[in-house]
C-alpha positions as CSV (number, residue, x, y, z in Angstrom):
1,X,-7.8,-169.8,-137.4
2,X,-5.1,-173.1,-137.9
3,X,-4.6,-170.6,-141.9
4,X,-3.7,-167.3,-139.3
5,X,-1.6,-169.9,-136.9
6,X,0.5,-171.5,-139.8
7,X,1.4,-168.4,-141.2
8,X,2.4,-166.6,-138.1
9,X,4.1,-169.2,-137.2
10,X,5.8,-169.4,-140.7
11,X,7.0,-165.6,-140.4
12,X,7.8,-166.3,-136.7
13,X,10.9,-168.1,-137.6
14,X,12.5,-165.1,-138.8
15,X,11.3,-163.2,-135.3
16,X,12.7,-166.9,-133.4
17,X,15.9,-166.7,-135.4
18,X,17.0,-163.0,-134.1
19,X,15.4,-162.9,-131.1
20,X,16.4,-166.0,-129.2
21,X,19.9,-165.0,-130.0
22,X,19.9,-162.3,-127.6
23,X,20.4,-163.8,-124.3
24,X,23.3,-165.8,-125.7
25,X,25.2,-163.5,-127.7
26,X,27.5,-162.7,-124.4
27,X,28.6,-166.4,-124.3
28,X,29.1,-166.8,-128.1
29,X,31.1,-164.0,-127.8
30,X,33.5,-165.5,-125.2
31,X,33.4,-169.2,-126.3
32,X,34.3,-167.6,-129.8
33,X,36.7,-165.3,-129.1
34,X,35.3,-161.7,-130.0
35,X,36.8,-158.9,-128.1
36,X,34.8,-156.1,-129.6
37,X,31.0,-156.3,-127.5
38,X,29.6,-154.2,-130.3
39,X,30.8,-157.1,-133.1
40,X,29.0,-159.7,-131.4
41,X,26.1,-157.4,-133.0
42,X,26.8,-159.0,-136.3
43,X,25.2,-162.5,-135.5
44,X,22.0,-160.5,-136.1
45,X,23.4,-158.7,-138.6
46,X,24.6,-161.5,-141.1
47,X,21.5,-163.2,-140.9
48,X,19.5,-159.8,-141.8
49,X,22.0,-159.8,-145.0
50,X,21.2,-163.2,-146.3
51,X,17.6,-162.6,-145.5
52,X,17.4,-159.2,-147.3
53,X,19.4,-160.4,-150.3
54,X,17.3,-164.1,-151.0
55,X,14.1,-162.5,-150.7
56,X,14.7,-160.7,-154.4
57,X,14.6,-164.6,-155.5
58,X,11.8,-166.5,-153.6
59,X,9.3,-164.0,-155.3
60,X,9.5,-164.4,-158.8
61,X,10.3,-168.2,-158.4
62,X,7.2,-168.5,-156.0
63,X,5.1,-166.8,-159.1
64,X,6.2,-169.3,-161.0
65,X,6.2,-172.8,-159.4
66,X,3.8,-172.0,-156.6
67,X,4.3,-171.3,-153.1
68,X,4.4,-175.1,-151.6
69,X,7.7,-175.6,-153.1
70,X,9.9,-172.5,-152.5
71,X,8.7,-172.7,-149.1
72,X,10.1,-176.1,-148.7
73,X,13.2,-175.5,-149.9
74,X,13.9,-172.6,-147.7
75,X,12.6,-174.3,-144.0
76,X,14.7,-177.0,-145.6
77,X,17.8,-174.3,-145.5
78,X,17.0,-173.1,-142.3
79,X,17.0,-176.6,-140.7
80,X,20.2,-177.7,-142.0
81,X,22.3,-174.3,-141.3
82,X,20.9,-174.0,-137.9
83,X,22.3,-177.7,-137.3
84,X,25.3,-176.9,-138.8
85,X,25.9,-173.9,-136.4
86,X,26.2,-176.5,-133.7
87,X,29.9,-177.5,-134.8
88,X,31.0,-173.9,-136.1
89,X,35.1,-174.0,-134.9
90,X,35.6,-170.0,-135.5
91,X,33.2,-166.5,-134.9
92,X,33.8,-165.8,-139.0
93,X,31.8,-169.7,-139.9
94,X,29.0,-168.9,-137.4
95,X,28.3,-165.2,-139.4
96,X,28.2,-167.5,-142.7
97,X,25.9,-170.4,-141.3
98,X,23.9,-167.3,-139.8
99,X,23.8,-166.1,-143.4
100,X,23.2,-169.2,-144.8
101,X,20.3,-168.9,-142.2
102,X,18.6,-166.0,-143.3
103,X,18.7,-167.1,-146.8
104,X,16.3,-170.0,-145.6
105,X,14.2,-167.8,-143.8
106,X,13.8,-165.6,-146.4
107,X,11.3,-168.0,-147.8
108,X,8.5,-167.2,-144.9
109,X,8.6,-163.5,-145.1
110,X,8.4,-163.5,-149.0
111,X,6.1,-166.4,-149.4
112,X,3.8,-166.3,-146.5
113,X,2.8,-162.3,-147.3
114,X,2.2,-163.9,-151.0
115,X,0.0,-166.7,-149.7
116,X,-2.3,-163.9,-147.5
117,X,-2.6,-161.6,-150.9
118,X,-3.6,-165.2,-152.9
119,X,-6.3,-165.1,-150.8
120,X,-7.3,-161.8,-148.8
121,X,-7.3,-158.0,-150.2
122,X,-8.0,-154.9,-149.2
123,X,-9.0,-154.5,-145.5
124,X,-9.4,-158.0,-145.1
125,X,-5.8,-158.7,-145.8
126,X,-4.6,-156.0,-142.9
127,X,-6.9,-158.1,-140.9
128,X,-5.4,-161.0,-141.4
129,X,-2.4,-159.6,-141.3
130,X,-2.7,-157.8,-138.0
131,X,-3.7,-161.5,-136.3
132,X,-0.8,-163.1,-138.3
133,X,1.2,-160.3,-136.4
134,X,-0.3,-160.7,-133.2
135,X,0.8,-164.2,-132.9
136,X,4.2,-163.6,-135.0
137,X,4.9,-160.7,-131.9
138,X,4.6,-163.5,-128.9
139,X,7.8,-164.6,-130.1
140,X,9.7,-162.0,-129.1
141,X,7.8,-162.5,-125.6
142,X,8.4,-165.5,-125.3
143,X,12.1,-165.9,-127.8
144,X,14.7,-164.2,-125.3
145,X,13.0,-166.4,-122.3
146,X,13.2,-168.8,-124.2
147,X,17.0,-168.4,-124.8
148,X,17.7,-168.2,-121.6
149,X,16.0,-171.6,-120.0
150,X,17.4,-173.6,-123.3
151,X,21.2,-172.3,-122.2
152,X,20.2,-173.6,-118.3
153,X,20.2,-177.2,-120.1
154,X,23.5,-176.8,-122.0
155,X,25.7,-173.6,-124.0
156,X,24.4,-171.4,-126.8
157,X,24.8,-174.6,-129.1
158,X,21.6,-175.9,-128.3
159,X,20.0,-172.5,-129.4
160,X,20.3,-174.1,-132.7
161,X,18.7,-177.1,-132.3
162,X,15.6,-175.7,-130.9
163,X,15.1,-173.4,-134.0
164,X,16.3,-176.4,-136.6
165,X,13.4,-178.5,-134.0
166,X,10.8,-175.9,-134.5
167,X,11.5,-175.4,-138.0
168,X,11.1,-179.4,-138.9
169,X,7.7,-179.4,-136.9
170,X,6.2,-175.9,-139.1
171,X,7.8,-177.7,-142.4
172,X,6.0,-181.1,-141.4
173,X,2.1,-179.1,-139.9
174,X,2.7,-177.4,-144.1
175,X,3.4,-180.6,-145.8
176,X,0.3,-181.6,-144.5
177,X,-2.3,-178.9,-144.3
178,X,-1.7,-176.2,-146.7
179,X,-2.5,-176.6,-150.1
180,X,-1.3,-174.4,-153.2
181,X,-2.7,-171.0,-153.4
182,X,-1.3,-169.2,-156.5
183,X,-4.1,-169.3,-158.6
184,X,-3.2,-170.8,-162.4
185,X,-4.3,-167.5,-164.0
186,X,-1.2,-165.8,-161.7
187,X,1.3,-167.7,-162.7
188,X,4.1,-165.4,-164.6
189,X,6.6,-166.9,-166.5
190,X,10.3,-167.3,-164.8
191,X,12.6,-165.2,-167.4
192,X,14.7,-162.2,-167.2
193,X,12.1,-160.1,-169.0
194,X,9.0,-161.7,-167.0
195,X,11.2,-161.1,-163.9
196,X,12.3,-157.2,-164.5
197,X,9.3,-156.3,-165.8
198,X,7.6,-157.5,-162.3
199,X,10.3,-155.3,-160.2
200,X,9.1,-152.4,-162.7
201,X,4.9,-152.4,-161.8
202,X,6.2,-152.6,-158.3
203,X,9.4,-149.7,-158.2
204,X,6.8,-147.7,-160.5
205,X,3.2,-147.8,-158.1
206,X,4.2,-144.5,-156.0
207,X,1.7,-145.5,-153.3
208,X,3.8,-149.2,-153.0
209,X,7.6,-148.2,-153.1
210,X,6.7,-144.9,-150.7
211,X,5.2,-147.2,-147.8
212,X,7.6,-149.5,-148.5
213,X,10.2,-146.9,-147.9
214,X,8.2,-145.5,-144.9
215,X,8.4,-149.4,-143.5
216,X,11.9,-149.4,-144.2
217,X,12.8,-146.0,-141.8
218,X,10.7,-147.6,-138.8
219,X,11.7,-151.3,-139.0
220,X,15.3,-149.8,-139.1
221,X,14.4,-148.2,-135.4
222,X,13.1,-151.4,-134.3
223,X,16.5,-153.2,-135.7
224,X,18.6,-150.3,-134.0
225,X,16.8,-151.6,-130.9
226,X,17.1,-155.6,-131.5
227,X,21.1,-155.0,-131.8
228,X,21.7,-152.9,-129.0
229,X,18.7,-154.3,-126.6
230,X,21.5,-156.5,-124.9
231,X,23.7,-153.5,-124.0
232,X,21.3,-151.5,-122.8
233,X,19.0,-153.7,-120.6
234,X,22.0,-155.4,-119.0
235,X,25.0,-152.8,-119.8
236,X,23.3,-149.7,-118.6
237,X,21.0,-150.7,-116.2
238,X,21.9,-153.9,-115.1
239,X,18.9,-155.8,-115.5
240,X,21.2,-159.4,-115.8
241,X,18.8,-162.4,-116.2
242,X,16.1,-159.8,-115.9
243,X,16.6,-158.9,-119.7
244,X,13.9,-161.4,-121.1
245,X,11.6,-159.8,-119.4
246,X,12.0,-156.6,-119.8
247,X,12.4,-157.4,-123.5
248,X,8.7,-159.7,-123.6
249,X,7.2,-156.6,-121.8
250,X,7.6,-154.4,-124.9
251,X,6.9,-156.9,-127.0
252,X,3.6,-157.7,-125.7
253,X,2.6,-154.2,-125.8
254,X,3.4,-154.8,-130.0
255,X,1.1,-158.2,-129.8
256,X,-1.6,-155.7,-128.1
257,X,-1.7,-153.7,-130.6
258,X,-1.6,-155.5,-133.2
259,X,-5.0,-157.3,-132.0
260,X,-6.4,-154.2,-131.3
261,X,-5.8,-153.0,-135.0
262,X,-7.4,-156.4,-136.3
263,X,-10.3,-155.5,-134.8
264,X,-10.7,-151.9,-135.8
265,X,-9.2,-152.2,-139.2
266,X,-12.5,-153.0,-140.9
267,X,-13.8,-150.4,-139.3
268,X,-11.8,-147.3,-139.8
269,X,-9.3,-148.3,-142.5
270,X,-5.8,-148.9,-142.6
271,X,-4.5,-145.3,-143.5
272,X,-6.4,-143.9,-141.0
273,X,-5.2,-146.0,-138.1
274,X,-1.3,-146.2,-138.8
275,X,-1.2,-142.7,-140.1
276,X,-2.5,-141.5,-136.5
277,X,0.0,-144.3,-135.4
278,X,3.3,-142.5,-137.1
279,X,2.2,-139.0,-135.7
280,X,1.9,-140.7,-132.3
281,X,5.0,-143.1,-132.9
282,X,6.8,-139.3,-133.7
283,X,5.4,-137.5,-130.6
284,X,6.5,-139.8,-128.3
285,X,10.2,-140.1,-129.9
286,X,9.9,-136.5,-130.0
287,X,9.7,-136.7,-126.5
288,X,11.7,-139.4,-125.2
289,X,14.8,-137.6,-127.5
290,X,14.2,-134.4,-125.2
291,X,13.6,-136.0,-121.7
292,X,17.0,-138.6,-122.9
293,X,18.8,-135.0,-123.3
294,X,17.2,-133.6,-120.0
295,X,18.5,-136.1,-118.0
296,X,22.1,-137.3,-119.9
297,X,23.8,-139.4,-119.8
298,X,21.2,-141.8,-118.4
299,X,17.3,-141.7,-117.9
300,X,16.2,-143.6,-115.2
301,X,15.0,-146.9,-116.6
302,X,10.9,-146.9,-115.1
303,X,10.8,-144.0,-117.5
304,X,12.7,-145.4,-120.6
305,X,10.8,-148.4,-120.6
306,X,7.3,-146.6,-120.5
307,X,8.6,-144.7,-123.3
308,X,10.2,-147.3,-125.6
309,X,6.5,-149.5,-124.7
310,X,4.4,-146.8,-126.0
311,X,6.7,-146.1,-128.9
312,X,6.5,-149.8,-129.6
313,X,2.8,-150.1,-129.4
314,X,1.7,-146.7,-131.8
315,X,4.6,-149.5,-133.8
316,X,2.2,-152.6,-133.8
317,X,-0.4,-150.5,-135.9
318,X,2.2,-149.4,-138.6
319,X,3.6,-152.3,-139.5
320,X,0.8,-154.5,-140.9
321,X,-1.0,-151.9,-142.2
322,X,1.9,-150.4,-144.4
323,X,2.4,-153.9,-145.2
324,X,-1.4,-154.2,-147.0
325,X,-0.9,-150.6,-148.2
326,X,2.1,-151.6,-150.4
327,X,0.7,-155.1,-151.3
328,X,-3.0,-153.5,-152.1
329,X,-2.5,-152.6,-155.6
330,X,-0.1,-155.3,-156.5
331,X,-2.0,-158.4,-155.6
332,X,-1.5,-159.8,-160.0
333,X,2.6,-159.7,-159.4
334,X,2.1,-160.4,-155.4
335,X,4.9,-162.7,-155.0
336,X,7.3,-160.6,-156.8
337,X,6.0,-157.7,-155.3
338,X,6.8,-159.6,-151.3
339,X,10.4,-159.8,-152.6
340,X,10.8,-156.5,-153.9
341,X,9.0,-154.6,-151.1
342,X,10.4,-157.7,-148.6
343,X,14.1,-156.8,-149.5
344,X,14.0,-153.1,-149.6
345,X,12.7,-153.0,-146.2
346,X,14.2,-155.9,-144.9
347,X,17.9,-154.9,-146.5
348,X,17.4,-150.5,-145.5
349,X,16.5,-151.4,-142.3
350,X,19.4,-153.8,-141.3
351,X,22.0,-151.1,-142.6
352,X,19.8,-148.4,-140.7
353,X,19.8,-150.9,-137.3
354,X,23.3,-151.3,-137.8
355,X,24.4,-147.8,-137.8
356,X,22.0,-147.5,-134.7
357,X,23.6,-150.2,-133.4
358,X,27.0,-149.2,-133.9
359,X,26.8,-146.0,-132.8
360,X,26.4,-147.3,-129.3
361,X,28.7,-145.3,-126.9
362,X,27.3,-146.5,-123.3
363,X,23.9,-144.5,-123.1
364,X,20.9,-145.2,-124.7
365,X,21.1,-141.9,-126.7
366,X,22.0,-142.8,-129.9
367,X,19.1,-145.5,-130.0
368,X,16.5,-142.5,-129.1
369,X,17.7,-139.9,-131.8
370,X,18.0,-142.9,-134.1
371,X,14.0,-143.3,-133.4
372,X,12.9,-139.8,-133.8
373,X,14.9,-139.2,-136.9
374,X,13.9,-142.1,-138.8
375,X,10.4,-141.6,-137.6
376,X,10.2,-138.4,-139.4
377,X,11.7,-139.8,-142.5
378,X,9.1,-142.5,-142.3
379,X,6.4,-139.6,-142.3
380,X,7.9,-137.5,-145.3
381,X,7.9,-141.1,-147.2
382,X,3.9,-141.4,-146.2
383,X,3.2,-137.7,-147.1
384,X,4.5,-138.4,-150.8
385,X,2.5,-142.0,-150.6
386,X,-0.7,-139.7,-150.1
387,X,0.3,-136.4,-151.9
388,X,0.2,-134.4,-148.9
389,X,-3.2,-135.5,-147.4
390,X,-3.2,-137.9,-144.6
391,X,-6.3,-140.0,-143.0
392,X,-8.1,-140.3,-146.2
393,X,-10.2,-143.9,-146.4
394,X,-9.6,-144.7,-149.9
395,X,-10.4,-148.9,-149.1
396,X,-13.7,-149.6,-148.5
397,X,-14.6,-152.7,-146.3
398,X,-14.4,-156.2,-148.0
């Protein structure tokens, strides 16, 4: 259990980094001077960018000098830019320290999916992966909240320190307790050859780059949420310092199910849980698009929220389990395979968030349509994945 805690708490960085920003982007915005509420969006966005574009490194250079030290080096990264934040004199230097920032953090998502395939496969890895989630999805319970009492002891500055504090204290519990895990018969040379021909077994496995690209279509829903969450909760319906809550509500409906799918993974299999997930993930878009349309321009908000909380749970049992579908048959290339698969979902589904984000025009429709079309793209992506047959156990239990 301290292996499922360290890395959770590795990927959680990421989750700490975007959603503990939420509560303060109102105050950045005015202490920074940005007129435009949708651009204060982009401090979420820029550090999406430099996460999305560093992954494409940490893999290959993880496969070839282990995981310890990559891993270092990007906590290191994340430390110093979040500390750095703290004297930022204009809007345009906090975006670069914030991409700075995700270039760090790139370093958990990449490595700590290739330290789970070093030693899990198969259904064990989506159960491990599903705890790993469970924990990683209490931070965005418990992130916003936390926002919010940090700014009670000072401004959005000390934001900062807390994640360059937390970061130290995860960098430190590694140093310590986690030895190397990519086994010597893995390691693959780091050349330009070596390195392409990696990003060709993983852009060639059909079953890989179409749940990948499934991924990419629903984490770009859950972006389009994470970038226009502030608007909505406190814009439309006035929930003020209420937000956090309402935000930890939904996400502990996501850390629900994602315990619930580690304990029935091994049990039914990983395509036949999240593919009943996306159908229910699509009906209840389907119809939270039609009862949005029903009652325009607002639906009242004890509705929304059971809607979005459902749509975010079926969520919890997609995720991990596309996750170990893309990484299953790539476990001999698995940390360039985390950097391909990390950046293509990582880099679609900030540009996909962002359009959701930016199409925000006072109501909450544009956020529901974004959901139910994406949702169906992510089922076209899993029908190709499976050549037209869904639910079919092809794992057996390890």
């Amino acid at each position: 259990m301290e292996f499922i805690a360290l890395m959770a708490l590795l990927m959680a960085l990421n989750a700490l980094a975007i959603d503990i920003m939420l509560p303060g982007l109102q105050e950045i915005g005015a202490s920074l001077g940005v007129e435009n509420e949708n651009h204060r969006q982009y401090v979420i966005s820029a550090y999406l960018i430099g996460f999305a574009l560093a992954q494409l490194i940490y893999g290959p250079v993880s496969d070839r000098f282990g995981r310890r030290a990559p891993m270092f080096v990007g906590l290191a990264i994340y430390v110093v830019s979040s500390l750095a934040a703290i004297l930022v004199p204009s809007f345009a230097a906090l975006l670069a320290l914030r991409f700075i920032q995700g270039i760090g953090s790139a370093a958990m998502r990449v490595i700590t999916v290739s330290i789970v395939r070093d030693i899990f496969g198969g259904r064990a890895m989506a159960e491990a992966m599903s705890l790993i989630m469970m924990v990683f999805m209490v931070v965005p319970v418990l992130a916003p909240g936390t926002g919010q009492i940090v700014m009670l002891f000072g401004d959005w500055h000390l934001i900062f320190v807390f994640m360059a504090v937390m970061a130290a204290v995860i960098w430190a519990w590694m140093y310590f307790r986690l030895p190397e895990t990519l086994h010597p018969e893995d390691v693959r040379p780091f050349t330009v050859r070596s390195v392409l021909g990696g990003f060709r077994i993983v852009l060639t496995d059909r079953v890989a780059l179409c749940y990948t690209l499934a991924s990419t279509f629903i984490f770009g829903a859950l972006f389009g949420f994470i970038n226009s969450a502030q608007q909505i909760y406190v814009g439309i319906y006035g929930l003020g310092v209420w937000f956090p809550v309402a935000f930890a509500g939904v996400a502990a409906f996501m850390a629900l199910s994602s315990f619930v799918n580690a304990r029935l993974v091994g049990r039914f299999g990983m395509r036949r849980l999240s593919h009943g997930a996306l159908l229910g993930f699509l009906g209840v878009n389907a119809f939270w698009l039609l009862l949005t349309l029903v009652w325009a321009p607002h639906l009242p908000f004890a509705i929304f929220i059971v809607l979005f909380a459902l749509s975010m749970f079926q969520f919890g049992w997609i995720g991990s389990n596309f996750n170990s579908l893309a990484m299953e048959p790539l476990g001999h290339v698995a940390g360039t395979a985390s950097s391909v698969l990390g950046f293509m979902g990582t880099a679609g589904g900030t540009v996909l968030g962002a359009i959701i984000g930016q199409a925000f025009n006072g109501t909450a429709l544009p956020l529901v349509m974004g959901f139910f079309v994406l949702s169906v793209i992510g089922l076209v992506f899993v029908l190709i994945a499976e050549r037209g047959k869904l639910f079919q156990p092809h794992n057996k239990p390890v």
